[in-house]
Residue, then its C-alpha position, 0 to 999 in steps of 0.5 A: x674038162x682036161x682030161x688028157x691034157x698032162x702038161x701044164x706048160x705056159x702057152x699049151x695052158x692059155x691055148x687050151x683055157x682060151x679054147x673054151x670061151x667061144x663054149x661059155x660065150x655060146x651057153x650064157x646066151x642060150x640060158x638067157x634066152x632060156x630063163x627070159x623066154x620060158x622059165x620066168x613064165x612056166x607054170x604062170x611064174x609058178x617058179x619066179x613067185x616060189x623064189x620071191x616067196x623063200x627070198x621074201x620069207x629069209x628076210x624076214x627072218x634076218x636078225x644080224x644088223x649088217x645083213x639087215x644093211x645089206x637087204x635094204x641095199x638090195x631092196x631097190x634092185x628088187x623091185x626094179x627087177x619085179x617092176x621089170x617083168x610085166x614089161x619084158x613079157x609084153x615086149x616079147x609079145x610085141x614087134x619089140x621081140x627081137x630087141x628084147x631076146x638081143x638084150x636077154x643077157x642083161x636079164x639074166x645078169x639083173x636076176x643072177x645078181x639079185x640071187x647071189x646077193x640074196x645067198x650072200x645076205x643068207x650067208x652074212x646073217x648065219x655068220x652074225x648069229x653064229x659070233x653072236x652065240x661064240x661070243x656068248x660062249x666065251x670059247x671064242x675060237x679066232x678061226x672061227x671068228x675070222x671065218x664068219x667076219x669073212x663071210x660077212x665082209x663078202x657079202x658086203x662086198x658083193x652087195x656094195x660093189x658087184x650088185x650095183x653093176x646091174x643098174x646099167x643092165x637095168x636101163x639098157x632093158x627100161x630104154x629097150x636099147x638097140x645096139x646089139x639087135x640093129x647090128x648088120x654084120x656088113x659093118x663088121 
């Protein structure tokens, strides 16, 4: 990527960054398609219960307040996704296919947000344990504590602000919507 491209003059920039979303646009359906055709269901959902299992287990362990906040946000998330699934396999099972594969994105939106939120909450508890042993250490060093405040402030904006976002991915899956699948390309 850019290799060869020496000049960094304004238009040849936006022609050359633009040049790559047809790429993007074509890849995050394909890895949709891909993480809701076959790797949820490989090996039995050997992979999605190894994820829930480690998320589960990291949870558990969380000792910071603020991170305990943030994982009783995502909670409902959670299990909107777990109660997502049976019914997304059996739609792909069902003359409802083509809907479902038509809306795949909204799938892999609601799973990737659920894992970012799960790193960001990782990430959150490391920094409240780690101002907890600095404060305990009276070596407080401010960029350190400044460091892990920040960390624990993005979490919380991802879970508070970016998290919620999935809810409307959440019903457009519930309500089997099909506006995109019932688009004829006449009407274009």
């Amino acid at each position: 990527g850019g290799s060869g491209y020496t000049r960094e003059y304004p238009v040849e920039q936006c022609w050359r960054d633009n040049r790559l979303n047809p790429i993007h646009e074509g890849t995050n359906g394909i890895q949709a398609l891909d993480l809701l055709t076959r790797k949820l269901w490989q090996a039995n959902g050997a992979g999605l219960a190894l994820l829930q299992g480690r998320m589960q287990q990291d949870f558990e362990a969380v000792t910071g307040q603020v991170s305990k906040q943030l994982i009783a946000k995502l909670q409902p998330y959670l299990q909107k996704m777990q109660g997502l699934i049976p019914g997304l396999g059996a739609s792909l099972q069902s003359e409802q296919q083509a809907v479902l594969l038509a809306n795949a994105t909204c799938f892999m939106n609601i799973f990737g947000q659920i894992v970012m939120s799960w790193m960001w909450i990782r990430q959150a508890n490391i920094a409240e344990v780690s101002l907890a042993t600095l404060a305990d250490s009276k070596e407080e060093n401010q960029q350190d504590v400044d460091f892990y405040n920040g960390k624990i402030q993005a979490a919380k904006y991802f879970v508070h602000w970016e998290l919620p976002l999935v809810q409307r991915d959440i019903t457009l899956l519930i309500d089997m919507d099909d506006s995109c699948s019932d688009m004829q390309a006449d009407w274009f």
